[in-house]
C-alpha positions as CSV (number, residue, x, y, z in Angstrom):
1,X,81.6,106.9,-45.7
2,X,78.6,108.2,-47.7
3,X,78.7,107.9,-51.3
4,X,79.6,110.7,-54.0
5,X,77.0,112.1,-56.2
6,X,77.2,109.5,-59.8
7,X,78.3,110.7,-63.1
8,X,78.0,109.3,-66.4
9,X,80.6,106.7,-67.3
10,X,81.6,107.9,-70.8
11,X,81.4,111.8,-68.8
12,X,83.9,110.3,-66.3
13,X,85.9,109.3,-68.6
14,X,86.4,112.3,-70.8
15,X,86.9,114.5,-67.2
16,X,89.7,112.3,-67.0
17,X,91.3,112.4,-69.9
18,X,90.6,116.4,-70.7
19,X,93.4,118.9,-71.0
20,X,95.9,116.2,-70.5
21,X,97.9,116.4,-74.1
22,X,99.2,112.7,-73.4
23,X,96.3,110.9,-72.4
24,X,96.5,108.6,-75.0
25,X,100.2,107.6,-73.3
26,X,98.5,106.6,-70.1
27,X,97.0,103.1,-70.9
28,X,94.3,101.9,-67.6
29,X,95.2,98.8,-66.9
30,X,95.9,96.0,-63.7
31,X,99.2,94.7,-62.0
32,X,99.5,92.3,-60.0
33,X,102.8,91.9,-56.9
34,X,102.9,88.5,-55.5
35,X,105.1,87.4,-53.2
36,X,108.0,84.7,-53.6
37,X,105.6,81.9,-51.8
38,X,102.6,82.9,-53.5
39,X,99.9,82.6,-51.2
40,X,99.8,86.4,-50.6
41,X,99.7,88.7,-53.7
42,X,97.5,92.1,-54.3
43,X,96.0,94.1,-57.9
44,X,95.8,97.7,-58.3
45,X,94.9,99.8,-61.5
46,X,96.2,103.4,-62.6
47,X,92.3,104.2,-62.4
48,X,92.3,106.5,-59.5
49,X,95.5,104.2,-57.9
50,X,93.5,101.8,-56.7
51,X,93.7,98.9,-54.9
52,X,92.0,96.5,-56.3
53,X,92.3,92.8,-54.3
54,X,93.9,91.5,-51.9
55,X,94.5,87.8,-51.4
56,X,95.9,86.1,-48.0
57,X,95.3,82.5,-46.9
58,X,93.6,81.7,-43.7
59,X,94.5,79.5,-40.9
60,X,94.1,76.4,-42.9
61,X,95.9,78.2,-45.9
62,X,93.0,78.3,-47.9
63,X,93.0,82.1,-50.5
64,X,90.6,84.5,-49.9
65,X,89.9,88.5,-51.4
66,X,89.5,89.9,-48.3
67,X,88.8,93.3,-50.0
68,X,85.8,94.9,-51.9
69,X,85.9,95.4,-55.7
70,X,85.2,94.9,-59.1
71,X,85.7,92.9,-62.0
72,X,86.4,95.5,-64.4
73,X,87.0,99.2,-65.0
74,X,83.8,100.1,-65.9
75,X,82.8,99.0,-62.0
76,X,85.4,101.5,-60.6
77,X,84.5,103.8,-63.3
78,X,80.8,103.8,-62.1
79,X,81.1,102.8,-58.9
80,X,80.0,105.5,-56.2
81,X,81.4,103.8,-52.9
82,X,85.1,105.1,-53.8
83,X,85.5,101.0,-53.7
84,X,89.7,100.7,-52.9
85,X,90.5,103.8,-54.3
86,X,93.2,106.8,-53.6
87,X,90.9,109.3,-52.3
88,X,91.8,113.1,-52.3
89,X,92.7,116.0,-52.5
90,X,91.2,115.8,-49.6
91,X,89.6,112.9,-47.9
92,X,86.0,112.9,-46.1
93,X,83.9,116.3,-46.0
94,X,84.7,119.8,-46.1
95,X,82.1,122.0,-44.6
96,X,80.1,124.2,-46.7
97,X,82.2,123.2,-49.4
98,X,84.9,126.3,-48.8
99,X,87.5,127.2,-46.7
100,X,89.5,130.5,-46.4
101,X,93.5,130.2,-46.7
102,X,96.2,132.9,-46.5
103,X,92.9,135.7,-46.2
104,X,91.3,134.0,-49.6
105,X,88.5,132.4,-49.6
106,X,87.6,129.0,-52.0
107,X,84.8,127.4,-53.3
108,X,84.4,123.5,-53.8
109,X,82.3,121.6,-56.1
110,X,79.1,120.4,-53.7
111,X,78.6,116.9,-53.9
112,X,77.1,115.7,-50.4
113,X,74.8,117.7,-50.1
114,X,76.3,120.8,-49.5
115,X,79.6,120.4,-48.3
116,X,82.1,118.4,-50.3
117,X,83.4,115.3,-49.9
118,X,86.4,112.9,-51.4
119,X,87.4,115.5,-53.4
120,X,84.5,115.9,-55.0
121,X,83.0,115.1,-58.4
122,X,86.6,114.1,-59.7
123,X,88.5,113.5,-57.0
124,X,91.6,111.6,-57.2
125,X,89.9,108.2,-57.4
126,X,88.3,109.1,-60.6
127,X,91.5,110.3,-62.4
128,X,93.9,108.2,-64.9
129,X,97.2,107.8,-62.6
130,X,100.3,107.4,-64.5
131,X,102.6,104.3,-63.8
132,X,106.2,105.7,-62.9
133,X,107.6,102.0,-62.1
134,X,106.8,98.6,-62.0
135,X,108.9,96.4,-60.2
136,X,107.2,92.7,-59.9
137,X,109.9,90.1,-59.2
138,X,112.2,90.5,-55.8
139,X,111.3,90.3,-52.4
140,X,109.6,93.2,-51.9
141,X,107.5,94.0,-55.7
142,X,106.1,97.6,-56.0
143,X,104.1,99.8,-58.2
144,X,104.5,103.7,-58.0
145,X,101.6,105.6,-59.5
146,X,101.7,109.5,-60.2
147,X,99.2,111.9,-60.7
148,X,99.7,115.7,-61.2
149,X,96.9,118.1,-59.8
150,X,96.4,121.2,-61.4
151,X,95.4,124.8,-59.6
152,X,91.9,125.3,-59.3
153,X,91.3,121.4,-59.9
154,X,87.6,120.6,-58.0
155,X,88.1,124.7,-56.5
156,X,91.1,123.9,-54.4
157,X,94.6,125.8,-54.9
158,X,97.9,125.1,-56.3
159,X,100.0,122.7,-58.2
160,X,99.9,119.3,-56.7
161,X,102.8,116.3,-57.8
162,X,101.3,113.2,-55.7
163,X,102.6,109.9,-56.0
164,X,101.3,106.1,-54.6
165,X,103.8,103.2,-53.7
166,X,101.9,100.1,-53.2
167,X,104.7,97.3,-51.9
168,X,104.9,94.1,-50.5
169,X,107.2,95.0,-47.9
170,X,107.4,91.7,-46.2
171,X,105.8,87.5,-46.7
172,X,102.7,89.2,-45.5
173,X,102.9,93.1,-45.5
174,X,101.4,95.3,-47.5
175,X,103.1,99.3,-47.6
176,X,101.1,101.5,-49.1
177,X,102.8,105.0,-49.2
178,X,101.8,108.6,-50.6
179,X,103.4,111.4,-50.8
180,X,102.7,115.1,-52.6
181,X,104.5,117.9,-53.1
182,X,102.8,121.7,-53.1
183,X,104.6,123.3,-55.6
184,X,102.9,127.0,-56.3
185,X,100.6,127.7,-53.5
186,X,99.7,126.8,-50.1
187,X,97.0,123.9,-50.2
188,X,95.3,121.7,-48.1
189,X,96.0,117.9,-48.9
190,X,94.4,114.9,-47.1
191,X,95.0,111.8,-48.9
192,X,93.7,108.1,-47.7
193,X,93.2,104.4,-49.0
194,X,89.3,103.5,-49.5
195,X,90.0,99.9,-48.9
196,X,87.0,98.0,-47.9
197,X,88.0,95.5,-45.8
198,X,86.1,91.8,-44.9
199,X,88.9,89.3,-43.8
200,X,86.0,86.1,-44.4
201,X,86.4,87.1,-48.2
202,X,84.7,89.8,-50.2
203,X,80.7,88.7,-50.6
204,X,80.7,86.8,-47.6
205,X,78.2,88.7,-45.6
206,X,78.9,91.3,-42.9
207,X,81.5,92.2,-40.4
208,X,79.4,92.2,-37.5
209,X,81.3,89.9,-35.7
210,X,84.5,91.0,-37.0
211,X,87.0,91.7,-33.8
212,X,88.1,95.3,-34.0
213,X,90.3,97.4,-31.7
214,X,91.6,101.1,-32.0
215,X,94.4,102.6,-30.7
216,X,92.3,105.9,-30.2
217,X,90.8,106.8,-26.6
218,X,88.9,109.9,-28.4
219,X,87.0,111.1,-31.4
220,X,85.6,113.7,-33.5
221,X,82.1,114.4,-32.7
222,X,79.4,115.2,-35.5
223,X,76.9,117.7,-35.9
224,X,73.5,116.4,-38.1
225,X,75.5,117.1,-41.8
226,X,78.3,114.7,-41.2
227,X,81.0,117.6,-39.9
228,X,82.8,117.7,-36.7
229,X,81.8,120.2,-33.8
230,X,85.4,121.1,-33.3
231,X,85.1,118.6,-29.9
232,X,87.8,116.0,-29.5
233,X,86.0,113.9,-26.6
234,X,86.8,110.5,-25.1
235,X,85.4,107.1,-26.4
236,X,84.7,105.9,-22.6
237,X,81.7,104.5,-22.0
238,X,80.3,105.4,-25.2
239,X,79.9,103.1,-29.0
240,X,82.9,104.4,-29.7
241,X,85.0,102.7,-27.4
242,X,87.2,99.9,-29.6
243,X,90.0,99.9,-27.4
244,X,89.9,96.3,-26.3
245,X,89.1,94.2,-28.8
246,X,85.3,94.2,-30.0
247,X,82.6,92.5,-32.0
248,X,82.1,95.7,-34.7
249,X,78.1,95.3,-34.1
250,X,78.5,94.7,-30.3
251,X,77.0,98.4,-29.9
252,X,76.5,99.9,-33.0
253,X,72.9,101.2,-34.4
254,X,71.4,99.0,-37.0
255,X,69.2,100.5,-39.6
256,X,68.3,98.2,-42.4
257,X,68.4,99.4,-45.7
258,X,70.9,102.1,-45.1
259,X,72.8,104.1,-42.3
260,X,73.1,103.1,-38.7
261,X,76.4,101.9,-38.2
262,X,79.7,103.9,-37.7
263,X,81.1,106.5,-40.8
264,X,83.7,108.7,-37.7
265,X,86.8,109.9,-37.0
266,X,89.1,108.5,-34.4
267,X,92.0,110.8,-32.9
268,X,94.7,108.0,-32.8
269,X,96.8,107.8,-29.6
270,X,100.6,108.7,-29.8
271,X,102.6,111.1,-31.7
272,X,100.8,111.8,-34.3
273,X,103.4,112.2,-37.9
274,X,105.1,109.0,-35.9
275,X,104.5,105.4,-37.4
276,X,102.4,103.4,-34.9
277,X,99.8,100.9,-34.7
278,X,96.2,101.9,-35.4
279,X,93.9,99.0,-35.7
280,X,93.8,95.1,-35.1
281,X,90.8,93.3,-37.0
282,X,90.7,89.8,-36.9
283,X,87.7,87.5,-38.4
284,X,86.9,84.3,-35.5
285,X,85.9,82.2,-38.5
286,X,88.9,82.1,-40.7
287,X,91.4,83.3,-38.4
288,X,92.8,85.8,-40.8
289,X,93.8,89.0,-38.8
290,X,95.3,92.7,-40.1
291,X,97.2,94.9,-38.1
292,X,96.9,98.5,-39.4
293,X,100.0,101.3,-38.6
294,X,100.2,104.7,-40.0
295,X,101.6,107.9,-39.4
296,X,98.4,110.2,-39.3
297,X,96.7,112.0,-36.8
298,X,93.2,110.0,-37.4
299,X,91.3,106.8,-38.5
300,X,87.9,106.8,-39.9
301,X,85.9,103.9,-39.4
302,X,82.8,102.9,-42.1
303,X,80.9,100.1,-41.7
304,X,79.4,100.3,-45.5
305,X,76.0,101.8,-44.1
306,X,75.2,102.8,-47.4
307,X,76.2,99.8,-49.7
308,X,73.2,97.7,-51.0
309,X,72.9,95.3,-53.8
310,X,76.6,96.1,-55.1
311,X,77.4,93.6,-57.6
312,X,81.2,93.3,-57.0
313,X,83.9,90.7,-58.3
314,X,83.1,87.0,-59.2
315,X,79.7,87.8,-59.3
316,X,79.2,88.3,-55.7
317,X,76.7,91.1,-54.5
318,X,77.7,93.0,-51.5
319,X,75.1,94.4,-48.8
320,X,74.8,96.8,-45.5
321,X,77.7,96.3,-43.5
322,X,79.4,93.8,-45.4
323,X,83.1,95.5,-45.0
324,X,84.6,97.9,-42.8
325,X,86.9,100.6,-44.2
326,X,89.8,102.3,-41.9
327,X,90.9,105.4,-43.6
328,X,93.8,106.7,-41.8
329,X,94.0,110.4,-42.8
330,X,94.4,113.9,-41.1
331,X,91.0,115.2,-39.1
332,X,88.3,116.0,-41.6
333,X,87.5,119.5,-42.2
334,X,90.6,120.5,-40.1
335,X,90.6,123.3,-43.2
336,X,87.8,125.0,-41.2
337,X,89.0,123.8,-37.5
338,X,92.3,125.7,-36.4
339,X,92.0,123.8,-33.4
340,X,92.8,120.1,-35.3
341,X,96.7,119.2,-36.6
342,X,96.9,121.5,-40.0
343,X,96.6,119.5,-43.0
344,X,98.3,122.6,-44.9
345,X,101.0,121.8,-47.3
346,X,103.1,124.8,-48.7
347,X,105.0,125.3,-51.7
348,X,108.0,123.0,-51.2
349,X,106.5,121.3,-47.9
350,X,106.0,116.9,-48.8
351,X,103.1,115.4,-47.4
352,X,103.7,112.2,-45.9
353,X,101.0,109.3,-45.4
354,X,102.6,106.1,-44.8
355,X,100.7,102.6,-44.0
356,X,101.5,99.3,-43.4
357,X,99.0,96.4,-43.2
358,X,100.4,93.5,-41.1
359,X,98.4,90.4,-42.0
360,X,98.6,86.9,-39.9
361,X,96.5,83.8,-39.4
């Protein structure tokens, strides 16, 4: 998806930590969860509840980071690509920046031109998350992160108490599991996992040939600003179709030096608050595969279009197309599209957004 407008890191920085009377109580730091073997273990940092790296062995059992990142907090701090990150309030654009609610209408900060996207300026990914527990020895290790979102935060309305579980739910699963609570107004809330994703290993070129498939026969056509028409129209016989297994560039547009390449929503087949299976990605080279199930009406696929000259972790630089992200996540701008699922939450109401990454070799 395409970036956010940049701040300032030290402006960042004192967004984050304004009008919070405890700030100096919520240290940023990494965690680590491993699992009992240890050839499959994950980082995340209360920066924006991020995830941070992900390491699974191939079919040979060598270790790989098979997700894009940084090195340190200043990275995430600067980084404009949302790189891993807990995105929200609400996920992907919102037209115009507004939407009306209950007869009111509301006004977003503008940072995609104008519409608003991830958020915007100081979304969720760009916010000190507080660490409510930290359990790292057992079978299944967790980390819950919690972040409270005030009324009028970015323009959008209400109290918001949101919390992140990442868990190693089995030898090779990773849950990841978010859940918010509206507690003084109606609000919408659209949360999703920026994960960008290259099974070879992060900085190890692009995913071109990448196997993907989709559990989605139809999608959310764009107009020339990135927002959907209102259409929900089937992938047959178009570049969207990924429902057998595919080579991600086997149809795609390439444009050097930024764009081309796929930043849409998929409307995922099945009942749609139900936990099913989304995606399959599997790299030919190493063998390493993910299986992706979630409980949300859609999937965006990215195929970093916009990334260039990244400098990332281990001093690798990442490139066009070097990762492809698959944000599961309600339809985007369903705030201005009564005809997509509601992503309303009302005072009392829990959002839900579960995921589980299956990985194999």
């Amino acid at each position: 998806m395409a970036r956010a407008a940049l701040l300032p890191v030290a402006l960042l920085l004192c967004l984050a930590l304004a009008g919070s009377a405890n700030a100096e109580r919520k240290p940023v730091g990494f965690y680590g969860l491993k699992n009992k073997k240890g050839d499959f273990s994950i980082k995340v940092t209360n920066w924006g509840a991020t995830l941070v790296s992900v390491l699974v062995p191939d079919c040979q059992g060598n270790l790989a980071d098979v997700i894009l990142g940084y090195d340190t907090l200043r990275g995430y701090v600067n980084g404009t690509g949302s790189f891993g990150a807990t995105v929200g309030r609400v996920v992907n654009r919102i037209a115009k920046s507004r939407f009306v609610l209950d007869g009111k209408a509301y006004r977003l900060f503008r940072n995609d031109g104008n519409n608003s996207i991830h958020g915007g300026h100081r979304g969720f990914g760009k916010v000190i998350w507080t660490v409510k527990e930290y359990v790292r020895d057992g079978d299944t290790p967790y980390i819950t992160f919690f972040y409270h979102s005030f009324d009028g935060e970015q323009g959008f309305p209400g109290d918001l108490d949101v919390y992140v579980t990442y868990q190693l739910s089995g030898p090779y699963e990773l849950s990841i599991r978010m859940n918010a609570t509206a507690t003084t107004k109606a609000t919408p809330v659209n949360l999703a996992n920026h994960a960008y994703w290259n099974l070879a290993g992060h900085g190890s070129g692009d995913v071109l040939e990448h196997e993907l498939q989709l559990l989605a026969s139809r999608y959310t056509p764009l107009d020339d600003t990135k927002i959907p028409t209102g259409q929900v129209v089937p992938v047959a016989g178009t570049m969207y179709d990924f429902r057998t297994p595919t080579p991600v560039g086997a149809h795609m547009e390439i444009v050097p030096g930024g764009g081309g390449g796929y930043d849409i929503n998929f409307a995922v087949d099945g009942q749609q608050d139900a936990m099913r299976k989304v995606a399959f990605v599997r790299d030919p080279e190493s063998g390493r595969a993910l299986e992706l199930w979630a409980n949300q009406p859609g999937v965006q696929l990215y195929t970093s279009n916009w990334v260039s000259n990244e400098k990332g972790k281990a001093g690798e630089v990442y490139e066009q197309y070097g990762a492809l992200c698959l944000e599961t996540q309600a339809y985007p701008d369903a705030v201005n599209h009564p005809e997509f699922p509601s992503s309303i939450v009302r005072p009392g109401q829990v959002y839900k957004h579960g995921m589980l990454f299956k990985f194999s070799n």
